[in-house]
N, C-alpha and C positions, 0 to 999 in steps of 0.2 A: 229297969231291965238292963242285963249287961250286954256290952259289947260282943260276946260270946253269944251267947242269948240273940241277939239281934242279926247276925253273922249267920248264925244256925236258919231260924225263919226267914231269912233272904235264899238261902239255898235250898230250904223244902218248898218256899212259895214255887221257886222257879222250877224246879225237878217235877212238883206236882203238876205242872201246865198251865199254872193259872193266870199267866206271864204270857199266854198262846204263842210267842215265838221260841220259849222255850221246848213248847213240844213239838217243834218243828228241830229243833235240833237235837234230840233227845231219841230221835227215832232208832232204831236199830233192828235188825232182821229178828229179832226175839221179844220186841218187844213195842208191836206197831203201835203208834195212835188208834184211838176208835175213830169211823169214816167218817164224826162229825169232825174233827182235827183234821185229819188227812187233805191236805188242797190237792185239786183235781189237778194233772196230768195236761200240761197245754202243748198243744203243734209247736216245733220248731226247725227251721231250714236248717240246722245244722246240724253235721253227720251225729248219728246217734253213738254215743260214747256206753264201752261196755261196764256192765252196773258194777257198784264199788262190792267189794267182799271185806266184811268183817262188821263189828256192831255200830260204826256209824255209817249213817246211810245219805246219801246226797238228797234234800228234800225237793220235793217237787213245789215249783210256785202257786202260788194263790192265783194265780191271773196272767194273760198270756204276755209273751215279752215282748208283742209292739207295742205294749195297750197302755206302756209307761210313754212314746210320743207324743211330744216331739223334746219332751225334758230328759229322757234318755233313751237312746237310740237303741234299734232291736239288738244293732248287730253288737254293741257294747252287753247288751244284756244277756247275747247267747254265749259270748264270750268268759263272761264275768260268772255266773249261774255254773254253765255245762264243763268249761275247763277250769279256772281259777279253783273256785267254791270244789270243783269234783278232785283236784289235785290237792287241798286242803284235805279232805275225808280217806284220800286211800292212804297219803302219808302217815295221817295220825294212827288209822286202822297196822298199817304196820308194823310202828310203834309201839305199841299196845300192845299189840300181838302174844300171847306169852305169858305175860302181867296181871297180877293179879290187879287191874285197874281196865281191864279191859271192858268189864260191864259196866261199867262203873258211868253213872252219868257224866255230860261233858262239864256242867256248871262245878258239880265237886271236884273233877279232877283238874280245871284250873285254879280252881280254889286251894288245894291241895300242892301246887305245885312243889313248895319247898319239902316234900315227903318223896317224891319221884328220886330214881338213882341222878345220879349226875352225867350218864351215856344215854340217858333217855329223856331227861329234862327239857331240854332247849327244842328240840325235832316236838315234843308234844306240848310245850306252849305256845310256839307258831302253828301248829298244824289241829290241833284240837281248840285254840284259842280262832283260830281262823274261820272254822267248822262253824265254830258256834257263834261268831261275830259275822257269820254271813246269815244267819240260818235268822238271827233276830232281824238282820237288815232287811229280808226282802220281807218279812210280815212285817214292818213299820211300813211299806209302801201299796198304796193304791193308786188304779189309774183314775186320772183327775175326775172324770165323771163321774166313778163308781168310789167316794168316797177319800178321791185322794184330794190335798190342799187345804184350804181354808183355814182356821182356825182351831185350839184347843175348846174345851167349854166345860162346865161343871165346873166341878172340884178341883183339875188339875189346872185350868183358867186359876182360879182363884189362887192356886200354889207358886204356880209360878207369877201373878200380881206378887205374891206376897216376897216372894224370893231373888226378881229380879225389877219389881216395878212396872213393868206390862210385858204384852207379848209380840208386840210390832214396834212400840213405840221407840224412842230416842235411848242407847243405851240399855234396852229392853231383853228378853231373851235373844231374840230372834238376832238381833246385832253381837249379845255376846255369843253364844252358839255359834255364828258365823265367825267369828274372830277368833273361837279356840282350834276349826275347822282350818281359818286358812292361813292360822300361825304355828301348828301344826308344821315342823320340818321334817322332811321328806315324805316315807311313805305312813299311814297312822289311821286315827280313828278319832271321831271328836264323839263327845256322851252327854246326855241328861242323866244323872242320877240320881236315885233317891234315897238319902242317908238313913242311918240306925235313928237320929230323930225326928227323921218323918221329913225332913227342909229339900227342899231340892237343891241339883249345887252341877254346874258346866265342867267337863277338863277334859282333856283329850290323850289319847296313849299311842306310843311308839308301834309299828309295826302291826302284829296281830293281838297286843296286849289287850285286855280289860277292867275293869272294875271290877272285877270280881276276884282278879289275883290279890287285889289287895295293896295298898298307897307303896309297899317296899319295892315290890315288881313293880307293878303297872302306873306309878306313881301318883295313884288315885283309887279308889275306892268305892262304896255302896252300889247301890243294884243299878244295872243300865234301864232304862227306862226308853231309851232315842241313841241311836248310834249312828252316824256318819262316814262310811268307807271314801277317803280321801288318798287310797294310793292311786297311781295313775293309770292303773286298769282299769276304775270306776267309770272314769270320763274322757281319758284322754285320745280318744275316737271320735269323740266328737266336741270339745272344748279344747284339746291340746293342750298346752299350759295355762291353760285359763281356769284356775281351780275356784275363783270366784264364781264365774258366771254360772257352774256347774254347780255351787251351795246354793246359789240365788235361785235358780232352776228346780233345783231338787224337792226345793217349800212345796212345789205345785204335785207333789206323789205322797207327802207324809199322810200318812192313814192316823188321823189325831184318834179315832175310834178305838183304834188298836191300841194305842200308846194311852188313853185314860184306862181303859180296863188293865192293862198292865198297873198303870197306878194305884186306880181303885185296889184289886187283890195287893200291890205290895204294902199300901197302905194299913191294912185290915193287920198284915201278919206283923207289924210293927208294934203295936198296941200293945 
């Protein structure tokens, strides 16, 4: 199968939802999730911000925002979600605006970037790149009880055995993922992802970039599978410059559930 070929199924896997943090960011006022997608609407103390206008739409969490305590704190989380995340979606939205890219799902239009004019480029790879690197981050998290921490298993256990040697151990994922995370300079993003031949493979990207612009931009490539927001809006409310302690902390919300079904479906469209 060619590179082409494989590039292509990495973007219908994702656009068709099967990736579930993709259809979290794919939402748009034309064209909602069905209510089993849809995560329900949580209480938060903070003033309620007015809804974003145009085709993306700020997504609503899986699970309420203290219920990530005490590995992140509400007030980080109401912070991060309702302004950050919601000032990512109105920028891109009017951006877009205009363009014939404006329905246009978010995974192709970062993918697509070197097609964009040159006055509209940069504003819609931070801001639609951002959308959709938040929109995956909070569906890779659960709270510790309800399925967040622990361990991978199945298949994706076995991928990563195979691709880093274990997944706690010495040298293992878990030490290199934390290493692309906190060597990672300034603001960024660290990844699992899973290449055109099926390997898993760690790297991390500048800014709001991803894997999915492609190794020229985002200096790395294949589908995210685990994403890690490492700018200092994530944590630094409650770690300060302690961007370790806030990776080490973090282990204890990955939703592994979320992140093998991501696998399982990108695996499947790889074949």
């Amino acid at each position: 199968m060619s590179h082409q070929m494989t590039r292509r199924h990495a973007l219908t896997a994702i656009a068709a939802g099967t990736a579930g943090a993709a259809a979290l960011a794919r939402v748009s006022a034309a064209d909602a999730p069905s209510p089993a997608l849809q995560p329900p609407a949580t209480p938060s103390s903070a003033a309620p911000q007015p809804p974003s206008v145009g085709p993306l739409v700020l997504p609503a969490l899986p699970y309420d925002k203290a219920s990530l305590e005490p590995h992140i704190d509400t007030e980080t989380m109401e912070i991060h979600h309702d302004r950050h995340h919601k000032a990512y979606v109105d920028n891109a939205n009017k951006a877009l605006a205009g363009t014939k890219w404006v329905e246009m799902p978010a995974e192709k239009i970062v993918a697509s970037l070197s097609d964009l004019p040159d006055d509209k480029r940069m504003v819609i790879r931070n801001n639609v790149g951002g959308h959709l690197n938040h929109s995956w981050f909070w569906a890779s998290m659960a709270p510790p009880a309800k399925g967040g921490g622990g361990e991978p298993t199945g298949t994706l256990a076995d991928a990563m055995k195979a691709a880093f040697g274990s997944f706690a151990g010495e040298s293992g994922f878990k030490d290199k993922f934390a290493a692309a995370a906190t060597t990672r300079f300034g603001s960024g993003w660290a990844w699992l992802c899973l290449m055109p031949d099926s390997k898993l493979a760690i790297c991390s990207t500048p800014n709001q970039d991803n894997p999915l612009m492609g190794d020229k931009i985002a200096g790395c490539g294949g589908t995210p599978l685990l994403g890690l927001d490492v700018w200092e809006h994530a944590y630094y409310l409650k770690y300060r410059n302690m961007r370790a302690n806030y990776i080490k902390e973090w282990w204890n919300v990955v939703n592994w559930t979320a992140i093998q079904s991501r696998f399982g479906g990108q695996s499947e469209m790889n074949k």
